[in-house]
VOLO-105398 format. One line per 3 residues: number of its first residue (from 1); their letters; for each residue x negated, y, z negated of C-alpha. Coordinates in steps of 0.02 Angstrom, whole numbers. Layout:
// residues N
NUM = A = X/Y/Z; ... .
// end
This chain:
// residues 609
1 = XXX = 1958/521/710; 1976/342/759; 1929/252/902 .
4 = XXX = 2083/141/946; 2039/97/1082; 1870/12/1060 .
7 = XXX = 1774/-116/958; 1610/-169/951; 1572/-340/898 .
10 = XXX = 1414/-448/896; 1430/-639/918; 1308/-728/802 .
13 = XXX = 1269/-913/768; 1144/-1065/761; 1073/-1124/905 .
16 = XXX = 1159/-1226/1030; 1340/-1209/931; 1411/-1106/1082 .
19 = XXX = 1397/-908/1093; 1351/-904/1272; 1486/-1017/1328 .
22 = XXX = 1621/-933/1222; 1577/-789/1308; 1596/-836/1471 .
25 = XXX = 1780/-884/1415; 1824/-740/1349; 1756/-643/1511 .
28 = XXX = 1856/-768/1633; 2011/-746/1517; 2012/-543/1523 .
31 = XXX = 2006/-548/1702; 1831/-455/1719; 1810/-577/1882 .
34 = XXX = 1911/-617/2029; 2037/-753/2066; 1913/-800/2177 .
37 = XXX = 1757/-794/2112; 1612/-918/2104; 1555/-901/1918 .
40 = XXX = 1413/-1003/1853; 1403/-1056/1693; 1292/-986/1551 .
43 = XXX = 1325/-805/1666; 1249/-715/1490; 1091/-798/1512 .
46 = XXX = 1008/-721/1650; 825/-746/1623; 745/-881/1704 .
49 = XXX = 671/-992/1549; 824/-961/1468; 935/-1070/1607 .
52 = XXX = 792/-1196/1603; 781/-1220/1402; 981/-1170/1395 .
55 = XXX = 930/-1048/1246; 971/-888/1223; 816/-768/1202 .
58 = XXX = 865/-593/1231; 1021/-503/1140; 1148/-442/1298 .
61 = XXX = 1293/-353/1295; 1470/-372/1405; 1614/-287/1388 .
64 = XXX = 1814/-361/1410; 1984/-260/1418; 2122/-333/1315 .
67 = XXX = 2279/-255/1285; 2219/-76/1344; 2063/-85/1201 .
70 = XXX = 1876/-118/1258; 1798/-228/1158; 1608/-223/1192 .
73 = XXX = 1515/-393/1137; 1334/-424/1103; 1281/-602/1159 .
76 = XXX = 1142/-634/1014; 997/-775/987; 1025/-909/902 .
79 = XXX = 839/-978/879; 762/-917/712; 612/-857/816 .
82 = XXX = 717/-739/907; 811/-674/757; 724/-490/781 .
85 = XXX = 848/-487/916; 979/-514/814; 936/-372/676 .
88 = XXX = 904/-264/797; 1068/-241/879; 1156/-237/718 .
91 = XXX = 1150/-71/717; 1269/-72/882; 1418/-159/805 .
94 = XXX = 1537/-138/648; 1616/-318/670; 1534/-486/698 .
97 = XXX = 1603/-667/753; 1498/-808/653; 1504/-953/755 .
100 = XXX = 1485/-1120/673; 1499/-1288/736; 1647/-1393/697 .
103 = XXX = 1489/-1547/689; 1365/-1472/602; 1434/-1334/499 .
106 = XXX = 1325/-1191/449; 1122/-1225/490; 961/-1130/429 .
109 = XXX = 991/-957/568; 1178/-971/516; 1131/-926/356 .
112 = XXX = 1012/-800/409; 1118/-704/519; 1255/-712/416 .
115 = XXX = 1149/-634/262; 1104/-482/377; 1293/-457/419 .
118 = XXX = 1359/-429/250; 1178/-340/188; 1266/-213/341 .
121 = XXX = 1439/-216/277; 1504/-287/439; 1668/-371/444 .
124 = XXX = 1687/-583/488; 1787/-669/592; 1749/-844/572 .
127 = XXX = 1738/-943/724; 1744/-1150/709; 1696/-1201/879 .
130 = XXX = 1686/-1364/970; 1839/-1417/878; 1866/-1566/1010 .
133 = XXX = 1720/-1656/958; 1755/-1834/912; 1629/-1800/760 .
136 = XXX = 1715/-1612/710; 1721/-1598/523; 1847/-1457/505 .
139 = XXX = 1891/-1460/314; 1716/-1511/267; 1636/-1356/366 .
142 = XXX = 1776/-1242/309; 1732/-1288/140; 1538/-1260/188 .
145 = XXX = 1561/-1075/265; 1666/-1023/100; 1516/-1110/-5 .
148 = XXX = 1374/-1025/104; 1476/-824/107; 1506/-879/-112 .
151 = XXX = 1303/-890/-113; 1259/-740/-30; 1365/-614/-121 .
154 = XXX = 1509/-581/12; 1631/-440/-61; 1807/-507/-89 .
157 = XXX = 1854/-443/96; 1714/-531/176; 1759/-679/52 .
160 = XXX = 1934/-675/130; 1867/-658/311; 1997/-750/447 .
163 = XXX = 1944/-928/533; 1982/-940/711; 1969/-1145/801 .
166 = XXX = 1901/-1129/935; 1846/-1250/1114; 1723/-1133/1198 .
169 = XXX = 1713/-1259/1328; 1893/-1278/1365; 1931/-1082/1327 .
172 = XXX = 2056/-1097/1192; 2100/-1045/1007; 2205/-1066/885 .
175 = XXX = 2241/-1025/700; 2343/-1161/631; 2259/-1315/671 .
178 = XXX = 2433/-1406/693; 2459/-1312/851; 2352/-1329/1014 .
181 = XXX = 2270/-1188/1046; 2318/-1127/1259; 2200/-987/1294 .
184 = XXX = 2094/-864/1170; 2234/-756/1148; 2235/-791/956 .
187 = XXX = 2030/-752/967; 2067/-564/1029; 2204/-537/939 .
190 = XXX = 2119/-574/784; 1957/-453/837; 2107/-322/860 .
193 = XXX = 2194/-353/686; 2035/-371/554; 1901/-269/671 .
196 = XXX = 1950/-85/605; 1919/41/717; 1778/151/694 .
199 = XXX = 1791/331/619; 1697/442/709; 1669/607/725 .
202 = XXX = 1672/658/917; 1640/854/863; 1482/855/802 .
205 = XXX = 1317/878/879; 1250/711/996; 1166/582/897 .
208 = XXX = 1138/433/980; 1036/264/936; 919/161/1030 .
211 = XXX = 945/-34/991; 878/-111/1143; 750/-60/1296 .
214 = XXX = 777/-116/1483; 682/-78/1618; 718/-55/1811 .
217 = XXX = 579/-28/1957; 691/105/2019; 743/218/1868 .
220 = XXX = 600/145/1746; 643/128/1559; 839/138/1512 .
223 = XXX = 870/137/1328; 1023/52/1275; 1118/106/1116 .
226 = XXX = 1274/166/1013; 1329/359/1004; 1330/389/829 .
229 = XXX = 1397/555/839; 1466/677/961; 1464/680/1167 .
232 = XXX = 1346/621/1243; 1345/686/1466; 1236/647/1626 .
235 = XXX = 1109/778/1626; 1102/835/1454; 946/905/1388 .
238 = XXX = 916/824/1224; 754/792/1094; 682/612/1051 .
241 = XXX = 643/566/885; 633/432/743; 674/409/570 .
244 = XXX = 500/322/529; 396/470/614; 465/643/565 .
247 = XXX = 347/737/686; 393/630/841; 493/790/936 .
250 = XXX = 508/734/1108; 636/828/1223; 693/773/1369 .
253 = XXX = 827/735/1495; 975/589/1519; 953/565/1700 .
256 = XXX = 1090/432/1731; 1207/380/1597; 1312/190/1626 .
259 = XXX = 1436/116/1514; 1446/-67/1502; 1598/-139/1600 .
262 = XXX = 1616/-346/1598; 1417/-358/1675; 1399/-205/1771 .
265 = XXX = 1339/-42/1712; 1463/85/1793; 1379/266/1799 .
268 = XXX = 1468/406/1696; 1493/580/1687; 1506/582/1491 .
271 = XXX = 1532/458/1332; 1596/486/1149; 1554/444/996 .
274 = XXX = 1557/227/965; 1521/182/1142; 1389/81/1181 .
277 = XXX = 1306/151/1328; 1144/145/1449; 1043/298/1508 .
280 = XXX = 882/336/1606; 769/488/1609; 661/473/1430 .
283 = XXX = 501/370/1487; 426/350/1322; 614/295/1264 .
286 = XXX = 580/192/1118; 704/37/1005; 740/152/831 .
289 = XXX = 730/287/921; 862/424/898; 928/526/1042 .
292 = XXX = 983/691/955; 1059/876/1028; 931/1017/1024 .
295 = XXX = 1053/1115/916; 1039/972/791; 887/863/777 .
298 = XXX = 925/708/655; 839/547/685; 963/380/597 .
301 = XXX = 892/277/499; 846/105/564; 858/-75/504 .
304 = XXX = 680/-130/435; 644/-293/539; 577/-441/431 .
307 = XXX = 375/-448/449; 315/-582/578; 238/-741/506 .
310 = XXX = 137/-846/625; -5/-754/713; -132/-808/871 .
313 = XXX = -254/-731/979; -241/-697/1149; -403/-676/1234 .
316 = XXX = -490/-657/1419; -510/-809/1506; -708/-863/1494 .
319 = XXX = -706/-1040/1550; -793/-1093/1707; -645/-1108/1806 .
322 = XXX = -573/-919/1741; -515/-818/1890; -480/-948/2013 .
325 = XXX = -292/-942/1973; -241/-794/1903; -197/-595/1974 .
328 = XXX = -226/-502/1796; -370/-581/1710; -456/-439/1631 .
331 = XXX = -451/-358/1452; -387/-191/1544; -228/-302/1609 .
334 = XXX = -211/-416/1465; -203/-251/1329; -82/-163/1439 .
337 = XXX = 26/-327/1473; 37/-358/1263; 57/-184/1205 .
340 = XXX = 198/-162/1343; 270/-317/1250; 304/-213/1114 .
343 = XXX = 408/-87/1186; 537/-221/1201; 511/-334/1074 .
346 = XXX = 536/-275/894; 455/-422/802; 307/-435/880 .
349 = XXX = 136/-360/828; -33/-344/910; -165/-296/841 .
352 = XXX = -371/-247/923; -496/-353/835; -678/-346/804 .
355 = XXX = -709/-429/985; -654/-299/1135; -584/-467/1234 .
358 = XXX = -474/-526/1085; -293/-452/1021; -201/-541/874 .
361 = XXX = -32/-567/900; 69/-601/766; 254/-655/783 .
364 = XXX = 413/-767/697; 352/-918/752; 258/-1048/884 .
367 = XXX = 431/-1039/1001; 432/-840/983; 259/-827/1066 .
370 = XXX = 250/-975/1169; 387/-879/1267; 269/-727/1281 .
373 = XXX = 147/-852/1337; 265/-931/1464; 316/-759/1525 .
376 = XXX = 155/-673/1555; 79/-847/1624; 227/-837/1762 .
379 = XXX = 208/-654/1802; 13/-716/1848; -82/-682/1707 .
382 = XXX = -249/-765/1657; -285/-790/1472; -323/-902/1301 .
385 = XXX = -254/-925/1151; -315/-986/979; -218/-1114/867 .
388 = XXX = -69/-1030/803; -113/-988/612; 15/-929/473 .
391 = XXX = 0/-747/411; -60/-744/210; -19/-613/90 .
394 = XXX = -106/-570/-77; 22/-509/-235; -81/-452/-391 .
397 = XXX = -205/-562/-337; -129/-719/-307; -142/-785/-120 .
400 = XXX = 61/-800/-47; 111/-904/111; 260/-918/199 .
403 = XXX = 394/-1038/149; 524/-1140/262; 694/-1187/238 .
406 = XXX = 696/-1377/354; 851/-1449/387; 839/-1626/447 .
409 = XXX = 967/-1736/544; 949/-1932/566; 1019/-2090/555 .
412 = XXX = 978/-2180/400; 848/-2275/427; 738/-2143/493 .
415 = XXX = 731/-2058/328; 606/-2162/233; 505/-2093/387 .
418 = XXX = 553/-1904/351; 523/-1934/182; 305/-1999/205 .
421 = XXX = 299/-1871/314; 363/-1708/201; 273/-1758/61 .
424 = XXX = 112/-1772/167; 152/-1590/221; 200/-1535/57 .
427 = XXX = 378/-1526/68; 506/-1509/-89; 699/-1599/-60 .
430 = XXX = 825/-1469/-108; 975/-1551/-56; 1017/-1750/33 .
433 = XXX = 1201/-1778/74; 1288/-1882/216; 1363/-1794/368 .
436 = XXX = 1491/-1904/476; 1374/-2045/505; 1198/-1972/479 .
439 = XXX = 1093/-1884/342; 1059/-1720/302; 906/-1705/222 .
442 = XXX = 872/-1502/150; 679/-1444/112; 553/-1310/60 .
445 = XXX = 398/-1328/162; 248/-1217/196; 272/-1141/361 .
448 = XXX = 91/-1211/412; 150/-1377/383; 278/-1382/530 .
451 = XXX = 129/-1349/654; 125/-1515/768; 271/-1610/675 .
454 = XXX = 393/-1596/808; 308/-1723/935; 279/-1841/759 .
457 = XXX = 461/-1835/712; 536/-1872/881; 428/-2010/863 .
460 = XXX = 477/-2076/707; 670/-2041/716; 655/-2122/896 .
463 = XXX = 717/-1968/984; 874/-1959/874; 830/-1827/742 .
466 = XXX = 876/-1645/763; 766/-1521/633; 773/-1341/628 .
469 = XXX = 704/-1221/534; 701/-1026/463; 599/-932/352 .
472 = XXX = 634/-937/169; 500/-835/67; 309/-809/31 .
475 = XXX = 273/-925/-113; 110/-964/-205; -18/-1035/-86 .
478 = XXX = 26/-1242/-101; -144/-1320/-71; -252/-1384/73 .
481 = XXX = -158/-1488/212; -215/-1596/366; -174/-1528/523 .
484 = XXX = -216/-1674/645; -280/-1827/596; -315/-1876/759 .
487 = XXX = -456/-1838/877; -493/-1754/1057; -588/-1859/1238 .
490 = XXX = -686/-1738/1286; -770/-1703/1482; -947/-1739/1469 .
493 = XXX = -991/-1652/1631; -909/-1537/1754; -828/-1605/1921 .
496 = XXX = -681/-1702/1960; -603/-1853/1883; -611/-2022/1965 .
499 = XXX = -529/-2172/1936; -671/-2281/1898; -708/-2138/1772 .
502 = XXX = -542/-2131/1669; -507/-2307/1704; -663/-2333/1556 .
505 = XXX = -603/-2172/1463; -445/-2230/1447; -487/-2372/1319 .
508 = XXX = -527/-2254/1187; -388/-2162/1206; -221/-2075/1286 .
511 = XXX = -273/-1990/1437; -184/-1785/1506; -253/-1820/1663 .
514 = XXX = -239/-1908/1793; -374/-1943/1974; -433/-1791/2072 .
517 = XXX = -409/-1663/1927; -545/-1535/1925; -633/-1554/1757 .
520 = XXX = -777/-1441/1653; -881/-1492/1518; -798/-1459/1346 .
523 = XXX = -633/-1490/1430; -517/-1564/1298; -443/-1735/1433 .
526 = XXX = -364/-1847/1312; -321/-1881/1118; -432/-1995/1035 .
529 = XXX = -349/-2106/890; -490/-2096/767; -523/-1929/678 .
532 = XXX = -694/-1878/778; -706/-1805/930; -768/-1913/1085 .
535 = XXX = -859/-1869/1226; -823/-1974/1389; -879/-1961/1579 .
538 = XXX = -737/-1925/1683; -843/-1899/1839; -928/-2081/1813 .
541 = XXX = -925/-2165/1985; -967/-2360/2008; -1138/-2386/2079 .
544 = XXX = -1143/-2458/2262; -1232/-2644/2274; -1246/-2747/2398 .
547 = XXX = -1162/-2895/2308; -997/-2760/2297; -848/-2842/2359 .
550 = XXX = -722/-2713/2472; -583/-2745/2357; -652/-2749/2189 .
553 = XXX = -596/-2558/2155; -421/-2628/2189; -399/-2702/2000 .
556 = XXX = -432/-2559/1910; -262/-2475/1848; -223/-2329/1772 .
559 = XXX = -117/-2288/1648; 7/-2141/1667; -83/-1987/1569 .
562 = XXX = 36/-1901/1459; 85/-1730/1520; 107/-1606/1400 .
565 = XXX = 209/-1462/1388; 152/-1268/1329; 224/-1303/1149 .
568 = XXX = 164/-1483/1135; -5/-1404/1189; 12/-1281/1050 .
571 = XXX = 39/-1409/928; -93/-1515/970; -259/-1404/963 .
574 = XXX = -358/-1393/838; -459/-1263/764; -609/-1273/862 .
577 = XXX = -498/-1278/1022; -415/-1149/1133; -272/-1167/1274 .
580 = XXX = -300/-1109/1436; -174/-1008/1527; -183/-970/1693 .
583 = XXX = -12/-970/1819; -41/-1127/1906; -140/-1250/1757 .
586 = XXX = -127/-1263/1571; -291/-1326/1496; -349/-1368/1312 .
589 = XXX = -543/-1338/1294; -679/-1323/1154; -727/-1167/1096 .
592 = XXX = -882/-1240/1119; -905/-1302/1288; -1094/-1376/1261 .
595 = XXX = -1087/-1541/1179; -1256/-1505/1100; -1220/-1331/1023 .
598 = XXX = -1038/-1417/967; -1136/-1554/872; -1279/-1445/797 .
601 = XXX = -1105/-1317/741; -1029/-1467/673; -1160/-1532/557 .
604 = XXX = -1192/-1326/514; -1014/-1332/442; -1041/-1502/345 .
607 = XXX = -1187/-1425/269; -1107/-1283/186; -957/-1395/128 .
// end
């Protein structure tokens, strides 16, 4: 039978062109709130570092009711390090709207998401949003989506998919660009017409699949998902298993079953086959798992998520200020914290090592796990991390590393700039074109030579560059490259910095700290502009003479130190470094910490070179 009265679509896009805030239109405009009601903006993006960065991390899903059909909508990520998310919930939908910017036009995750769409089968609906931008280039991009669906195989239906204009902002849409668009009206109906309602088969024994994982202090795990097959009802006793682990039996019991009304999850006695729904009661619930009938035990297949390529190791605090800040510092709490990661997070590996106190974490990319890192940090954790590295593969016996596909926004004269630094980093120009009044500049780089180039092309476009990036393929391995030219001011001795101190530091380079921060030797305080490492004397204090005059501490001024952020930190260390996480301080540090045993390791290492 069909389902006519539901669809199930997934909203995907680049980052920053405007999923979350089309959403909140289209929840305002089906009347899921009250006249009355205070709505904030953003309302998809609940998590805290989410309204702070004003990124979407997590894949959430809403539902609205429009002309008696429910149309249940998966908010998705739009930063290539979250793009797991995206695959993931895939398998929830049979319709997707590809939002591109009426500016931009389709960017590196466009073309990502887009690729897993058709792989799927999914219908399009294309969605030009923020078409009242005084730089919108609404031919040009229409021209650009038809060129990017041409060069990834789209069947002639996808090829013919419908393009909706859209102001997420001001909640309208329209499909004739000659008339002003007065609500979305024209955005649901078309979700309606070209969305075909699924054929399922509500009959058959209960199959349903877990896409997502939440988890409530009250109820504890609740696995989120689409009933393939059949009914499922509150209180059924059903078996767990998966498609990549045949023996994985598991029965069990839904304790509470929810479907998904605008954001509430209203409890239900029962749901058919298509809905999306929530339920509690499985504990060891896992994503790809397949919730099945006793009487017929059939796990569905799940999409294979593309392999992580950046890895780092977490490991317990040893410095000589571990344990002053955090609540969970040992390896007990740090193993549980990252293997509990994975539960959630489909893209993410860890892995024991050699070392009891050390776990390698591997994951899409510095962004992916400096969230992880920003998350655990705030929930009180006390930890270290290594330099992020990128993951190698060997094919017939050649060595493989991950490839890059950088596309590069700036004015101009900024490019001569882009250009030094790409070939220094071993970049290859596919493609250079003008858009409106800037240049788009298109290239293969090694994955390992994007570490730290953020900060140095800010710098060089003068703030007015915009890069992103997604992964493109392993390629043959391209050669040695600098990572930091640049060198570290390092604490010669443990206590806590004075001005008199940093005021003579401060010469040799630019300083992260500023007076009265507690300091240990090996403590990474500055960045040096020569290429060796430089130990200075933070603590240094002027000696007391008689001759001293009372004022004479007056003249010396400090410059501001440079505070850096988690991701600038990330980018900065180097090899022989590690960051320091603990909930209140984020420190870089040797590995080390004895300037004697660094220097005797140092000249070890230029030995066997």
């Amino acid at each position: 039978m069909l389902r006519n009265d539901l669809r199930n679509v997934a909203i995907i896009a680049h980052v920053d062109h405007g999923k979350t805030t089309l959403v909140d239109a289209m929840l305002k405009q089906s009347h899921t709130f009250r006249d009355n009601q205070a709505v904030e903006e953003r309302i998809m993006d609940s998590n805290d570092i989410e309204r702070e960065r004003g990124i979407t991390i997590l894949a959430k899903n809403t539902s609205v009711q429009y002309k008696g059909v429910k149309i249940n909508i998966v908010d998705t990520p739009g930063h290539a390090d979250f793009s797991g998310e995206v695959e993931r919930v895939m398998m929830m939908v049979n319709g997707v709207l590809v939002l591109v910017d009426a500016a931009e036009g389709p960017m590196p995750q466009t073309r990502f998401v887009v690729q897993k769409a058709l792989e799927m089968g999914h219908r399009l609906i294309i969605v030009v949003n923020k078409i009242d931008r005084p730089d919108a280039r609404l031919n040009e991009v229409q021209d650009e989506i038809l060129e990017l669906l041409l060069e990834l195989d789209a069947s002639d239906d996808q090829l013919l998919s419908p393009v909706v204009w859209c102001s997420g902002r001001d909640g309208t849409a329209t499909l004739d660009l000659n008339e002003k668009g007065k609500d979305l009206t024209p955005l649901f109906d078309t979700i309606l017409n070209h969305i075909q309602p699924m054929e399922v088969d509500e009959k058959g024994a209960a199959q349903l699949l877990v896409s997502s994982i939440d988890y409530n202090d009250y109820v504890g795990r609740i696995g989120i998902g689409r009933i393939e097959r059949g009914v499922v009802t509150q209180g059924q006793s059903v078996v767990v298993c998966n498609y990549n682990d045949m023996h994985l039996k598991t029965p069990g019991k839904l304790v509470n079953l929810y479907q998904i009304n605008g954001l509430q999850r209203t409890p239900c006695e029962s749901a058919s086959a298509g809905d999306i729904v929530c339920f509690s009661g499985l504990e060891k619930i896992n994503i790809g798992d397949t919730v099945c009938s006793p009487d017929c035990v059939e796990p569905h297949k799940f999409v294979k998520i593309t392999e992580p390529t950046v890895e780092m190791t977490f490991s317990v605090n040893d410095s000589p200020f571990a344990g002053k800040d955090g609540k969970w510092v040992t390896t007990r709490h740090l193993r549980d914290r990252l293997f509990r990661e994975l539960l959630r997070d489909v893209s993410l590996r860890v892995e024991e090592t050699d070392s009891a106190d050390s776990f390698r974490v591997c994951g899409r990319g510095e962004m992916h796990l400096s969230i992880l890192i920003e998350n655990m940090r705030r929930e009180g954790y006390e930890f270290q991390v290594s330099t992020p590295r990128v993951m190698y593969k060997e094919i017939d016996g050649v060595r493989y590393e991950p490839m890059e596909r950088l596309i590069i926004d700036v004015p101009e004269e900024s490019t001569g700039a882009v250009f030094q630094s790409m070939g220094n980093r071993k970049g290859e120009l596919l493609h250079m074109g003008a858009i409106g009044s800037r240049t788009r500049l298109e290239f293969i780089i090694p994955a390992r030579g994007l570490f730290g180039y953020k900060s140095e092309f800010l710098t060089s476009t003068k703030g007015e560059g915009v890069m992103n990036s997604v992964f493109f393929e392993y390629q043959p391995y391209k050669g040695e490259l600098t990572r930091r030219v640049t060198g570290s001011l390092v604490a010669f001795e443990t206590g806590e910095a004075v001005t008199y101190g940093l005021y003579n530091a401060q010469g040799r380079g630019n300083l992260f700290i500023g007076a009265g921060t507690p300091v240990y030797e090996g403590m990474v305080i500055g960045e040096s502009p020569k290429s060796e490492d430089i130990n200075v004397n933070v603590c240094k204090t002027k000696h007391l003479t008689n001759t001293r005059s009372s004022a004479s501490d007056e003249a010396l001024r400090l410059i501001t130190p440079k505070k850096m952020s988690l991701e600038e930190c990330l980018e900065f260390i180097a090899d022989d470094e590690l960051l320091e996480i603990t909930p209140k301080n984020i420190r870089i540090r040797k590995r080390i910490l004895d300037s004697e045993l660094r220097a005797k390791a140092r000249a070890r290492e230029k030995k066997q070179v």
